[in-house]
Structure formats: structure tokens, C-alpha cells
PDB file of N, CA, C and O in Angstrom, chain B, residues numbered from 101:
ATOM      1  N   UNK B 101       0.848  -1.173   0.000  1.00  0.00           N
ATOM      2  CA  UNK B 101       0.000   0.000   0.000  1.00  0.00           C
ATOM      3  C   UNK B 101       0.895   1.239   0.000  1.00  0.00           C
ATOM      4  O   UNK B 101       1.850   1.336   0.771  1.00  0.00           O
ATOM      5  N   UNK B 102       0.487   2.399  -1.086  1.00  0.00           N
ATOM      6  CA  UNK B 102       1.470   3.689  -1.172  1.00  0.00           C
ATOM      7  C   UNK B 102       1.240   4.226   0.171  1.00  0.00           C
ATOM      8  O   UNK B 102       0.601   3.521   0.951  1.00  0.00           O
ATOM      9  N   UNK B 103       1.660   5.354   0.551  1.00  0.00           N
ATOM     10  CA  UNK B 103       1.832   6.098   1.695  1.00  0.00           C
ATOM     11  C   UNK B 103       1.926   7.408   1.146  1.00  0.00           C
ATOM     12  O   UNK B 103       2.624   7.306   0.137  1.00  0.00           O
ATOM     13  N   UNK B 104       1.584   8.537   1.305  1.00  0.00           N
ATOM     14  CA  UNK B 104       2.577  10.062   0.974  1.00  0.00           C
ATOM     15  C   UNK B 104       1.982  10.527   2.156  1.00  0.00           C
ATOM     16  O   UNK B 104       0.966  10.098   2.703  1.00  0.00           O
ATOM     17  N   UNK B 105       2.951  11.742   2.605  1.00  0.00           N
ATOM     18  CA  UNK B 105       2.771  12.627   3.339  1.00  0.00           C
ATOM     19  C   UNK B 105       2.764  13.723   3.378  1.00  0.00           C
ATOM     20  O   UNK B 105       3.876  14.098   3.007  1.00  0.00           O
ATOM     21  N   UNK B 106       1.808  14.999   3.751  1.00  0.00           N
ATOM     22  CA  UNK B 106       0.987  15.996   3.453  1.00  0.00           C
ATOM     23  C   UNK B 106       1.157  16.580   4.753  1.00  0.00           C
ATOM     24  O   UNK B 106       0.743  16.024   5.770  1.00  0.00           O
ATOM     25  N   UNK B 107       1.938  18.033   4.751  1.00  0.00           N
ATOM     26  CA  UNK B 107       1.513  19.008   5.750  1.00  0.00           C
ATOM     27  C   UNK B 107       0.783  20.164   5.236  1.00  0.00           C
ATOM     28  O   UNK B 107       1.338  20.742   4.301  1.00  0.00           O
ATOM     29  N   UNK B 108      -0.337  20.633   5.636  1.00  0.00           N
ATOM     30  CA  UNK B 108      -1.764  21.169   5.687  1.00  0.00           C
ATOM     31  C   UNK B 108      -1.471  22.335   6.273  1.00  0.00           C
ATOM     32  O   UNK B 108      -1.308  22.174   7.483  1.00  0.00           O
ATOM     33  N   UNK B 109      -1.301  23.717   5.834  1.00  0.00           N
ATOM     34  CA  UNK B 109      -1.164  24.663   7.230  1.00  0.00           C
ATOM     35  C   UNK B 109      -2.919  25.109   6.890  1.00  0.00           C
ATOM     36  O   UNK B 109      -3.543  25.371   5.862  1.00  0.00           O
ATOM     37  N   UNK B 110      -3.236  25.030   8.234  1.00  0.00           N
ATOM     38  CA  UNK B 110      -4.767  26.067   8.362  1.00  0.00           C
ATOM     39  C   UNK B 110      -4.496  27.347   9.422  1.00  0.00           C
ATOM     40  O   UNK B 110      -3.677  27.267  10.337  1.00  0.00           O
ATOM     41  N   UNK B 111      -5.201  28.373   9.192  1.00  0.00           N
ATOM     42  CA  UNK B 111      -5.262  29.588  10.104  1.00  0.00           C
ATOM     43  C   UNK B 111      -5.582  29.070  12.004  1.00  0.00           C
ATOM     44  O   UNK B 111      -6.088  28.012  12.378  1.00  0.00           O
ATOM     45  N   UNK B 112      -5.319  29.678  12.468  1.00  0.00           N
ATOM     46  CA  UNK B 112      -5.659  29.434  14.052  1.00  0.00           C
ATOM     47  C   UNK B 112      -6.664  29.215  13.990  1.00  0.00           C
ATOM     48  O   UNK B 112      -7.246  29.831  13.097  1.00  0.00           O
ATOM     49  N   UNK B 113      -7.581  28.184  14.895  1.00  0.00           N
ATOM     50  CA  UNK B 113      -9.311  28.030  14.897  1.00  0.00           C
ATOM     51  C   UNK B 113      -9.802  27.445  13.838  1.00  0.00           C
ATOM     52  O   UNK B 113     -10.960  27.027  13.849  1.00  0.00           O
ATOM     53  N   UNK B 114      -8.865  27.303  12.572  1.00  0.00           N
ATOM     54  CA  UNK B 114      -9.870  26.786  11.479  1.00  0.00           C
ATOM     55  C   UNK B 114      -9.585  25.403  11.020  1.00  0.00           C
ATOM     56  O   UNK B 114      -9.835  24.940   9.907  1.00  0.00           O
ATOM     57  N   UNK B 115      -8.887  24.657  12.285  1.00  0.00           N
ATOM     58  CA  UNK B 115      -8.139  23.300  11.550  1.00  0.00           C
ATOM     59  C   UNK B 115      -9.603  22.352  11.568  1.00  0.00           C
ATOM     60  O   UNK B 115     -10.489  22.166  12.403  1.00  0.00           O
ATOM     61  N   UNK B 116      -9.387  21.965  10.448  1.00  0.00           N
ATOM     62  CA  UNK B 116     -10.978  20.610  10.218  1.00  0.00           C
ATOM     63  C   UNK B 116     -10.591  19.654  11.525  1.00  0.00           C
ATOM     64  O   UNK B 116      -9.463  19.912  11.946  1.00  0.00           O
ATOM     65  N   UNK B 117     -11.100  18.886  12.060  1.00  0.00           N
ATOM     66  CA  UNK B 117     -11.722  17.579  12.888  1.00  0.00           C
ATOM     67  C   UNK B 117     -11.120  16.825  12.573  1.00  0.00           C
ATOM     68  O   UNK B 117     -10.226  17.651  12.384  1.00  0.00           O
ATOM     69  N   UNK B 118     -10.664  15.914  12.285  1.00  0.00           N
ATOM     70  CA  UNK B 118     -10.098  14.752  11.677  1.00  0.00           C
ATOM     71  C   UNK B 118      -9.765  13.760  12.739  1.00  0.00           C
ATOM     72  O   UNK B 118      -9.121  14.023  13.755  1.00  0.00           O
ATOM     73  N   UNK B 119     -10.599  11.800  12.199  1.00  0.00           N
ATOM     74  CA  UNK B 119      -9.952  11.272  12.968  1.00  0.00           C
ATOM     75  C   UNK B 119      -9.897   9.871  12.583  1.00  0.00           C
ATOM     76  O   UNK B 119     -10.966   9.573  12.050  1.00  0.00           O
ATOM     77  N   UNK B 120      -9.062   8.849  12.635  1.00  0.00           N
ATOM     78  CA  UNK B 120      -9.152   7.785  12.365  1.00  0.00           C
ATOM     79  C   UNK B 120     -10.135   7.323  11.181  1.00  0.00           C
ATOM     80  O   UNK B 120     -11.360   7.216  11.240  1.00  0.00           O
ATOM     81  N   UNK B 121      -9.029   7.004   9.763  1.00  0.00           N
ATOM     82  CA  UNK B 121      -9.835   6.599   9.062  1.00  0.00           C
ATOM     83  C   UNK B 121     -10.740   7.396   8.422  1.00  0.00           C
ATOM     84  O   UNK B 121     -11.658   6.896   7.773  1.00  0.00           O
ATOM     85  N   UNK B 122     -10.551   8.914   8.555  1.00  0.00           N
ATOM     86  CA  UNK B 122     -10.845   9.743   8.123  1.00  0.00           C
ATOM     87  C   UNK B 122     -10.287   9.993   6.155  1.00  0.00           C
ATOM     88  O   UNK B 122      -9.237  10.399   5.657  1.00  0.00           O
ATOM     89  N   UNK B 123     -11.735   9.460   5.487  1.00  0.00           N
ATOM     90  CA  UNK B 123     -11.284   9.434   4.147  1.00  0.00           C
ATOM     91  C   UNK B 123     -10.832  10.958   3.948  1.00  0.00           C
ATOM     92  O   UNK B 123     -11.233  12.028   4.406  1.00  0.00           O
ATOM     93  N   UNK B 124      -9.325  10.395   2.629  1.00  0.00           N
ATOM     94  CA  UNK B 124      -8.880  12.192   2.297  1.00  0.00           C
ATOM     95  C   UNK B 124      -8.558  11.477   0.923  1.00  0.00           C
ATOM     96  O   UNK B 124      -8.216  10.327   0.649  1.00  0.00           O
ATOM     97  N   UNK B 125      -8.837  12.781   0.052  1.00  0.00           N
ATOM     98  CA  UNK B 125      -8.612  12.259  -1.725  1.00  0.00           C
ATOM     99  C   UNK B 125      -8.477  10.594  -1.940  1.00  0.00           C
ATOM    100  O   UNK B 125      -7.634  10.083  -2.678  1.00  0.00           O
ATOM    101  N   UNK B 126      -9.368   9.924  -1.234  1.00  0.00           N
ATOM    102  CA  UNK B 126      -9.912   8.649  -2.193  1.00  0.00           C
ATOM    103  C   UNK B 126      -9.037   7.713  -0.886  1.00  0.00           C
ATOM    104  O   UNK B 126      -9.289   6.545  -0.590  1.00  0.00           O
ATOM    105  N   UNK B 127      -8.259   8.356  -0.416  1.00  0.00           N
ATOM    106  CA  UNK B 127      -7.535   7.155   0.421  1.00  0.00           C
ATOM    107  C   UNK B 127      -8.381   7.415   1.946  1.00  0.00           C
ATOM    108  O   UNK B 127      -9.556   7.776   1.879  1.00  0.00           O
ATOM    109  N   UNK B 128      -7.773   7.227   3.219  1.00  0.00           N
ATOM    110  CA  UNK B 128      -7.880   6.820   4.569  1.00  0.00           C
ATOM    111  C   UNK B 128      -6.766   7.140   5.347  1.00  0.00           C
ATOM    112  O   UNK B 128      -5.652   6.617   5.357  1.00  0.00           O
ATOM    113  N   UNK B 129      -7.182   8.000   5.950  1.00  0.00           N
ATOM    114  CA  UNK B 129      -6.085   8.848   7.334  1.00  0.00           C
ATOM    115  C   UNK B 129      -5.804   7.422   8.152  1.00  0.00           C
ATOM    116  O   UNK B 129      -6.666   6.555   8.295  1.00  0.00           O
ATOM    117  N   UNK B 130      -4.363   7.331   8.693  1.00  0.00           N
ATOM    118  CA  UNK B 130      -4.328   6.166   9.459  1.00  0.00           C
ATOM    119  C   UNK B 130      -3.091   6.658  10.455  1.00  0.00           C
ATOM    120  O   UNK B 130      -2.537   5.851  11.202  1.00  0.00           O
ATOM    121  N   UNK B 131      -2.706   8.070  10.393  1.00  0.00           N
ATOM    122  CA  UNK B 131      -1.367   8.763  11.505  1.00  0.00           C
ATOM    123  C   UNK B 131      -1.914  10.164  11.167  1.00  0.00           C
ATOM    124  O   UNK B 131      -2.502  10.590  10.173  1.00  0.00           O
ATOM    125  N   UNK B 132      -1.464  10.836  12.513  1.00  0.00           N
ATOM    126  CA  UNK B 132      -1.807  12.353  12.115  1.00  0.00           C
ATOM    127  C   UNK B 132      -0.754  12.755  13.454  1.00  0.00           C
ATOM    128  O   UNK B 132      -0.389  12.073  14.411  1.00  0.00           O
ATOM    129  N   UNK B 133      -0.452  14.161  13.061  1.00  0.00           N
ATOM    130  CA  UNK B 133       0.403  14.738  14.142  1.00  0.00           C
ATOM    131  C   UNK B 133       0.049  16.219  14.471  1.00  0.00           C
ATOM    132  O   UNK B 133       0.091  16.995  13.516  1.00  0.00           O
ATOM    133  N   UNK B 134      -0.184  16.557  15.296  1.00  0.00           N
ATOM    134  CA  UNK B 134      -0.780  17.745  15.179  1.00  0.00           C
ATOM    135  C   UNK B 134       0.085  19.377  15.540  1.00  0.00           C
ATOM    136  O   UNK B 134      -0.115  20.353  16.264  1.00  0.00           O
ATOM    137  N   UNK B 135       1.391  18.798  14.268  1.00  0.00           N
ATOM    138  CA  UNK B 135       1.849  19.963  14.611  1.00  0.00           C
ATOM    139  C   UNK B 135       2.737  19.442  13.428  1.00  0.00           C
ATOM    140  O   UNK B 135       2.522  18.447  12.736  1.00  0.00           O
ATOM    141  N   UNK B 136       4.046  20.552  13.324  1.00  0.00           N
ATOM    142  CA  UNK B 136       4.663  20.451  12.197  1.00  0.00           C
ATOM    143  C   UNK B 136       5.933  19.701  12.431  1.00  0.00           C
ATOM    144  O   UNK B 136       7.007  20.170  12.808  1.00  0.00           O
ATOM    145  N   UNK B 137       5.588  18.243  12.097  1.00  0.00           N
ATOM    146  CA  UNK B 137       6.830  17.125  12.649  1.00  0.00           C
ATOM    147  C   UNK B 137       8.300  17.379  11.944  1.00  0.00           C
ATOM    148  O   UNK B 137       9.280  16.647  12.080  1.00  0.00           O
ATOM    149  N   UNK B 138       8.221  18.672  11.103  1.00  0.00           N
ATOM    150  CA  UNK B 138       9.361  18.869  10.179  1.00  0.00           C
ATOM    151  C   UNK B 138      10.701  19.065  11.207  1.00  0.00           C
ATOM    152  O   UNK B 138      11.812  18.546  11.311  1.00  0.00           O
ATOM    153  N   UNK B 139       9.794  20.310  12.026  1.00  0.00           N
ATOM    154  CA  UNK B 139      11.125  21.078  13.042  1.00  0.00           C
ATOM    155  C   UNK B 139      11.694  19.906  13.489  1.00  0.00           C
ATOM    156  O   UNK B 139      12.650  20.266  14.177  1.00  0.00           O
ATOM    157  N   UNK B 140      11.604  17.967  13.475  1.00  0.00           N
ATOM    158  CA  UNK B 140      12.031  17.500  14.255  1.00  0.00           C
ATOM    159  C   UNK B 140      13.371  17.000  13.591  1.00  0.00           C
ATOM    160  O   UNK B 140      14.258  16.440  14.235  1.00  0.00           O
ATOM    161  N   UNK B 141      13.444  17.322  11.894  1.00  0.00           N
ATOM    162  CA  UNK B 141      13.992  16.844  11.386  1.00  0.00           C
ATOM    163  C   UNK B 141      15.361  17.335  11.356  1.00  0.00           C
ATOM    164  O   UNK B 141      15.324  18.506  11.732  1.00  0.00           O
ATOM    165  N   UNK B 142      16.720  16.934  11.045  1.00  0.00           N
ATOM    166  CA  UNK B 142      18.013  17.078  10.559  1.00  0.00           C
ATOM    167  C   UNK B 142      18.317  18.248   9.264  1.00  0.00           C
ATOM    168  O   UNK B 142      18.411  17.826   8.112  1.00  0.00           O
ATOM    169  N   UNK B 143      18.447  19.596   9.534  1.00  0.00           N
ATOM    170  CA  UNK B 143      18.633  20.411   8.299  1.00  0.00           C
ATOM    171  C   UNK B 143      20.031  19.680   7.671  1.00  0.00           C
ATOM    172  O   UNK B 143      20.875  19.049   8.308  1.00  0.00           O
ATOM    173  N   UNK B 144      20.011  19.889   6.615  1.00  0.00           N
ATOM    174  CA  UNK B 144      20.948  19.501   5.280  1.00  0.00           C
ATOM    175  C   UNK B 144      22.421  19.171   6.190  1.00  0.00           C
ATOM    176  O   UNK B 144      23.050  18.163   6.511  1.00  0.00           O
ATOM    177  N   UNK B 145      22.549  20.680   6.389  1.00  0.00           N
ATOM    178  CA  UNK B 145      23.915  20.552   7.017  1.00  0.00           C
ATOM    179  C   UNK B 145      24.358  19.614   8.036  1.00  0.00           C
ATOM    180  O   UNK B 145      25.457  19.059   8.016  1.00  0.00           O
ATOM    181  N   UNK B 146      23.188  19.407   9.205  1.00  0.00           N
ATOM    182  CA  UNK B 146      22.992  18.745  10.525  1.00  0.00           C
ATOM    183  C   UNK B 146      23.152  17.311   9.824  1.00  0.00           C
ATOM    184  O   UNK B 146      23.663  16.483  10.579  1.00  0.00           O
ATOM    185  N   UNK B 147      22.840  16.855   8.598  1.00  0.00           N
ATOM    186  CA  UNK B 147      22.961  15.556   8.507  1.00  0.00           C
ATOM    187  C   UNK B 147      24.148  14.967   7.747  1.00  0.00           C
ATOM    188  O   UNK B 147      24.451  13.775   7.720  1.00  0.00           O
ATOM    189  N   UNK B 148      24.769  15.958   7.140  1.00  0.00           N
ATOM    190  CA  UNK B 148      25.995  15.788   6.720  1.00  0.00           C
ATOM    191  C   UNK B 148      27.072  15.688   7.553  1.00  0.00           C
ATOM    192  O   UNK B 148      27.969  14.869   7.751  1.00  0.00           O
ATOM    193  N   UNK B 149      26.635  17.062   8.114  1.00  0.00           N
ATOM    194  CA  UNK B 149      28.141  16.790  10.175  1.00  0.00           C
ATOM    195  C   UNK B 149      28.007  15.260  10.485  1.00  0.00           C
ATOM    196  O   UNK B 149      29.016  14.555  10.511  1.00  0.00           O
ATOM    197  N   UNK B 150      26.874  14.797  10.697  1.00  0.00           N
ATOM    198  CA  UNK B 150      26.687  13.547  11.104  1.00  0.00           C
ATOM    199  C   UNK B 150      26.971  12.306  10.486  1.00  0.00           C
ATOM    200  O   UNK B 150      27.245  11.262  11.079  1.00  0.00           O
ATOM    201  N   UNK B 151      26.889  12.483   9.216  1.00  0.00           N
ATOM    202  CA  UNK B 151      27.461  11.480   8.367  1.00  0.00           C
ATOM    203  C   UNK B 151      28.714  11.383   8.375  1.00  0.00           C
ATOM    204  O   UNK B 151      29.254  10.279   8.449  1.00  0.00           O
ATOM    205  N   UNK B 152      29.393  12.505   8.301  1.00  0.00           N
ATOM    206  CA  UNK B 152      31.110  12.606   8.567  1.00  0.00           C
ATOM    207  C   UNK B 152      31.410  11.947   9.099  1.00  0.00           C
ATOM    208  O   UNK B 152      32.095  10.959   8.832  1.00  0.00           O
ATOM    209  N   UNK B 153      30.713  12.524  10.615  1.00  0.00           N
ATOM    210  CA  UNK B 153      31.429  11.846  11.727  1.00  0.00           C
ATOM    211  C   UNK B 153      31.484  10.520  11.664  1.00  0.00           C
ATOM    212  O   UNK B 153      32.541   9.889  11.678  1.00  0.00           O
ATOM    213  N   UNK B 154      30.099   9.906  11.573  1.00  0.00           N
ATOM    214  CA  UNK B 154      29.770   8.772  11.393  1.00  0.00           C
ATOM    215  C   UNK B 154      31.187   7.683  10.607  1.00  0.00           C
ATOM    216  O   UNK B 154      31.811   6.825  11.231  1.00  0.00           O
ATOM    217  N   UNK B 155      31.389   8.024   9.225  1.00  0.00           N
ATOM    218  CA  UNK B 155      32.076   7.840   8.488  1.00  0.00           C
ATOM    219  C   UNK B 155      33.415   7.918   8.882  1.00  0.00           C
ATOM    220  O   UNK B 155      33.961   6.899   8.460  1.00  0.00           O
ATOM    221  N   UNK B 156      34.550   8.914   9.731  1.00  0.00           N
ATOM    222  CA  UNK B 156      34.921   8.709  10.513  1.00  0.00           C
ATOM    223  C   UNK B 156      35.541   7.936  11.690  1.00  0.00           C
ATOM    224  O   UNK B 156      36.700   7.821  12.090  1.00  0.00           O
ATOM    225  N   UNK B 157      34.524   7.517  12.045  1.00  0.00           N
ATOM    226  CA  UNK B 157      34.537   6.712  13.371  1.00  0.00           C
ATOM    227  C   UNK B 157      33.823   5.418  13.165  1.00  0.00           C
ATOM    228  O   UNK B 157      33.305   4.903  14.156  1.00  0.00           O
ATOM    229  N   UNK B 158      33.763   5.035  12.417  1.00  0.00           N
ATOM    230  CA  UNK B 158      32.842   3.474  11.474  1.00  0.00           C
ATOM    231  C   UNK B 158      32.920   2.396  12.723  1.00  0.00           C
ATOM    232  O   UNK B 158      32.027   1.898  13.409  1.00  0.00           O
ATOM    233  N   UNK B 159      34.502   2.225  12.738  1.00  0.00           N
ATOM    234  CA  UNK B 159      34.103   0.801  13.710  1.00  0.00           C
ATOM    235  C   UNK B 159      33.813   0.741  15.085  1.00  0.00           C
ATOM    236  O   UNK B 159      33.600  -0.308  15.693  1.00  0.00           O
ATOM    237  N   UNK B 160      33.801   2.368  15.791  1.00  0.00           N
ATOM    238  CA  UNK B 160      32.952   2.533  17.202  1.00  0.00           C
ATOM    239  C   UNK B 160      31.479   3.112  16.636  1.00  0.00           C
ATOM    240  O   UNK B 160      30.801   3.573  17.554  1.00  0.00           O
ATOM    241  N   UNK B 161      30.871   3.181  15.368  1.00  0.00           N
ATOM    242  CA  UNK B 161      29.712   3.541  15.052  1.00  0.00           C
ATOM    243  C   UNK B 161      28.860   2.040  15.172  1.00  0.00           C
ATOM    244  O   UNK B 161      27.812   1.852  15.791  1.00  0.00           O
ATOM    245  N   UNK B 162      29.759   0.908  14.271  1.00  0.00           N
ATOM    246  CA  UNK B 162      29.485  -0.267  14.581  1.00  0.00           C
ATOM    247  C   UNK B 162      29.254  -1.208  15.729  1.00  0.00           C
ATOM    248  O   UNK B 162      28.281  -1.870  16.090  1.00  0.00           O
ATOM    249  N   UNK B 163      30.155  -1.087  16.063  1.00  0.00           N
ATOM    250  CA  UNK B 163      29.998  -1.523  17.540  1.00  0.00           C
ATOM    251  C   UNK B 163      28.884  -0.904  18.141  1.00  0.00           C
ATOM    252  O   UNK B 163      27.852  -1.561  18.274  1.00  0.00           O
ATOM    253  N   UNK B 164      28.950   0.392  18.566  1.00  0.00           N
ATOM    254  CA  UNK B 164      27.505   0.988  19.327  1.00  0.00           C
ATOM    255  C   UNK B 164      26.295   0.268  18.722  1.00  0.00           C
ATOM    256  O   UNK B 164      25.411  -0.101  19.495  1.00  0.00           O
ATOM    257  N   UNK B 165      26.140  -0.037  17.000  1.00  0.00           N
ATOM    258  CA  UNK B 165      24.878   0.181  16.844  1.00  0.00           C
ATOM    259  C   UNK B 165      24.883  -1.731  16.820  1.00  0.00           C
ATOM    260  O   UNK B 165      24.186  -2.155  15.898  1.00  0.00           O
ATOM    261  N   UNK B 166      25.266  -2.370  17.312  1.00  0.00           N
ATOM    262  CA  UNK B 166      25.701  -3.960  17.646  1.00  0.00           C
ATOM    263  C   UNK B 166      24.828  -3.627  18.642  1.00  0.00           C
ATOM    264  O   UNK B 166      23.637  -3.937  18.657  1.00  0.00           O
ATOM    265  N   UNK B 167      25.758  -2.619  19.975  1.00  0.00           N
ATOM    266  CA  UNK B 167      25.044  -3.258  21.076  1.00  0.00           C
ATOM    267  C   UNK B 167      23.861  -3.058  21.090  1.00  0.00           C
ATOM    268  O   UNK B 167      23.008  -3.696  21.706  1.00  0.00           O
ATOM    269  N   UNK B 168      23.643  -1.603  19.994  1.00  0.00           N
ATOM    270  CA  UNK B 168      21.758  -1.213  20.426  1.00  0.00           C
ATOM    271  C   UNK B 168      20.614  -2.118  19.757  1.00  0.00           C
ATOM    272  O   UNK B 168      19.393  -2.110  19.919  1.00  0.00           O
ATOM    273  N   UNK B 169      21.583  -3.024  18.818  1.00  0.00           N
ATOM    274  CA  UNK B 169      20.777  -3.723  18.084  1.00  0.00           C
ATOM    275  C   UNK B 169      19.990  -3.216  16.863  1.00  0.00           C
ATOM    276  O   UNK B 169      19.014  -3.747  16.333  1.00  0.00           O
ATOM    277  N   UNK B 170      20.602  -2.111  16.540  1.00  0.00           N
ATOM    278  CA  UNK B 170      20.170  -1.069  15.767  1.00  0.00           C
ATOM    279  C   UNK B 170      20.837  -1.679  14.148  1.00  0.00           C
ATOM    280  O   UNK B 170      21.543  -2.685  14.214  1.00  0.00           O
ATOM    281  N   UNK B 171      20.662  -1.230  13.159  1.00  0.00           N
ATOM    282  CA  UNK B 171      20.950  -1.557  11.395  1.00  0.00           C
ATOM    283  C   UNK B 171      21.799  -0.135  11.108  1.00  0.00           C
ATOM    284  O   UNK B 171      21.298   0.985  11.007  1.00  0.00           O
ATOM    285  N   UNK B 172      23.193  -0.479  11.005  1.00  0.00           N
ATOM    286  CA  UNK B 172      24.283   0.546  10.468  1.00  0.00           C
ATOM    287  C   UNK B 172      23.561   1.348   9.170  1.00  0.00           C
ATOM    288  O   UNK B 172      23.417   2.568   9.084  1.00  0.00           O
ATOM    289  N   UNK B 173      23.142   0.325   8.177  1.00  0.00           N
ATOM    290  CA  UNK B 173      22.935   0.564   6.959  1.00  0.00           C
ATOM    291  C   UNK B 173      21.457   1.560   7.267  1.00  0.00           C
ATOM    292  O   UNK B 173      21.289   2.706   6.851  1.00  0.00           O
ATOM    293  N   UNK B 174      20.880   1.083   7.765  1.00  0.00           N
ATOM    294  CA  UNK B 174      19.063   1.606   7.728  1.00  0.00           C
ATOM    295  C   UNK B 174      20.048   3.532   8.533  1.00  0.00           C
ATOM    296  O   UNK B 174      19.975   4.669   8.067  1.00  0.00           O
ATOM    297  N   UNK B 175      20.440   3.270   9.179  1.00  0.00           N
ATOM    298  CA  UNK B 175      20.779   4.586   9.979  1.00  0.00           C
ATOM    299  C   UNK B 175      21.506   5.831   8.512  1.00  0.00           C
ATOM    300  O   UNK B 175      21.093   6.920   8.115  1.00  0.00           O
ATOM    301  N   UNK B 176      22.352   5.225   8.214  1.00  0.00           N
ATOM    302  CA  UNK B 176      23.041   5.631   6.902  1.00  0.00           C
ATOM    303  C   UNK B 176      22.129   6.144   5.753  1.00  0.00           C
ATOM    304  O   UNK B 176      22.322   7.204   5.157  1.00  0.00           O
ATOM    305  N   UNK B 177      20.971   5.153   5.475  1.00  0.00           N
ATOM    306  CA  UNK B 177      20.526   5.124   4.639  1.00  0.00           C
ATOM    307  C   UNK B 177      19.278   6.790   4.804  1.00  0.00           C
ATOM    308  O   UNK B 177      19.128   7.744   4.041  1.00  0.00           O
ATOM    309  N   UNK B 178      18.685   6.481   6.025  1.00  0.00           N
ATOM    310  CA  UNK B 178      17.823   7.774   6.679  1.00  0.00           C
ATOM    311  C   UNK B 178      18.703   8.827   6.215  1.00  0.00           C
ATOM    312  O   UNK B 178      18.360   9.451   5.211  1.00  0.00           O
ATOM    313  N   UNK B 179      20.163   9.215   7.001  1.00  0.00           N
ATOM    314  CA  UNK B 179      20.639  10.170   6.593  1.00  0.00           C
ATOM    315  C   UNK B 179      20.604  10.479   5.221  1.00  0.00           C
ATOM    316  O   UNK B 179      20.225  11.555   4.759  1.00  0.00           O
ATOM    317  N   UNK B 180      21.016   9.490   4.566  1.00  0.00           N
ATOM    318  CA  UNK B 180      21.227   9.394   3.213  1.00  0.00           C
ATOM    319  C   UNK B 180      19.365  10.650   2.532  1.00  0.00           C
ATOM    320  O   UNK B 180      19.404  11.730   1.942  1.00  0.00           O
ATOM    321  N   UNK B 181      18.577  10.152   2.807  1.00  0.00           N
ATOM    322  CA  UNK B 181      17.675  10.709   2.592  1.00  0.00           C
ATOM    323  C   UNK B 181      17.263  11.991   3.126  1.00  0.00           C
ATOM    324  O   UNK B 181      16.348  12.635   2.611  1.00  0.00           O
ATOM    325  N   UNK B 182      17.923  12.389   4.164  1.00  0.00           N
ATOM    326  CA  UNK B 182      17.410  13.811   4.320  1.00  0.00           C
ATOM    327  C   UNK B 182      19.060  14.662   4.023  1.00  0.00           C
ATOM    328  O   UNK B 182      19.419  15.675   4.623  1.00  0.00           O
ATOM    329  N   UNK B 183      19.702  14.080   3.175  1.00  0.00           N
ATOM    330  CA  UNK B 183      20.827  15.078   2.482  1.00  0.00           C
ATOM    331  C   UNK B 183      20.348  15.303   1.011  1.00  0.00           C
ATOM    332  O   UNK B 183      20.948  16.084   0.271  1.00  0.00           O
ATOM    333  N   UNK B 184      19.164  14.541   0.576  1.00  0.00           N
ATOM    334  CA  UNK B 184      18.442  14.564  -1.006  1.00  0.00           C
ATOM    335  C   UNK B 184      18.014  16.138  -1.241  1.00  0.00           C
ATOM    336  O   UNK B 184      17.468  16.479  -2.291  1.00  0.00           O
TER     337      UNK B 184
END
């Protein structure tokens, strides 16, 4: 099943209702956040410092993400996507 994601700005007071399963253009609301989940994200630069480092320091990046049980590649790969 596709997925896209849509931030909506409405004026103060005028945000629609919305809830579960709430049909939108032909599909079905199934996550909502009620605020702008962007600010949470890595600006360009912030994810490049991080990749450096990352890159860098590989085999204590490895190790850490061993013990957390975490995927080197999936971590890489995220960054990888918010440097696009």
C-alpha cells in the first residue's frame, strides 16, 4: 500500500476535525500529528556533520549500533535521505 505525506497549514481556529480513518482524496487517514513534525527533522547541514562523523569513526559507530541492536545501513541510509 502507497503512503505520501501531506503538511496542511490552516489559520488558528480553522483546523478541520479529523480522525481515524478519516477518508482524504480517495484514500484513509491512518497517523496524524498535530503539529509540524518537520522542526524535528536534521537540516541539510545537521545531517551531513553527522554522516562525517559517522564515516569517521565506522568501527565505534558499529559496535555501538551492535550493542543497540540497531541496522548501520538503515541509519546511513535515513541520513542518506534527508541530504536529497
Amino acid at each position: 500500500m502507497s503512503k505520501y505525506t501531506f503538511v496542511v497549514e490552516f489559520n488558528d481556529g480553522e483546523e478541520p476535525a479529523v480522525y481515524f480513518n478519516t477518508n482524504i482524496l480517495g484514500g484513509r487517514l491512518c497517523m496524524v500529528a498535530f503539529e509540524d513534525i518537520r522542526k524535528y527533522q536534521l537540516e541539510e547541514e545537521e545531517a551531513h556533520a553527522l554522516k562525517s562523523f559517522l564515516d569517521e569513526n565506522q568501527s565505534d559507530f558499529r559496535d555501538c549500533c551492535e550493542e543497540h541492536e540497531v541496522s548501520v545501513e538503515a541509519i546511513h541510509e535515513k541520513l542518506y535521505q534527508q541530504t536529497l
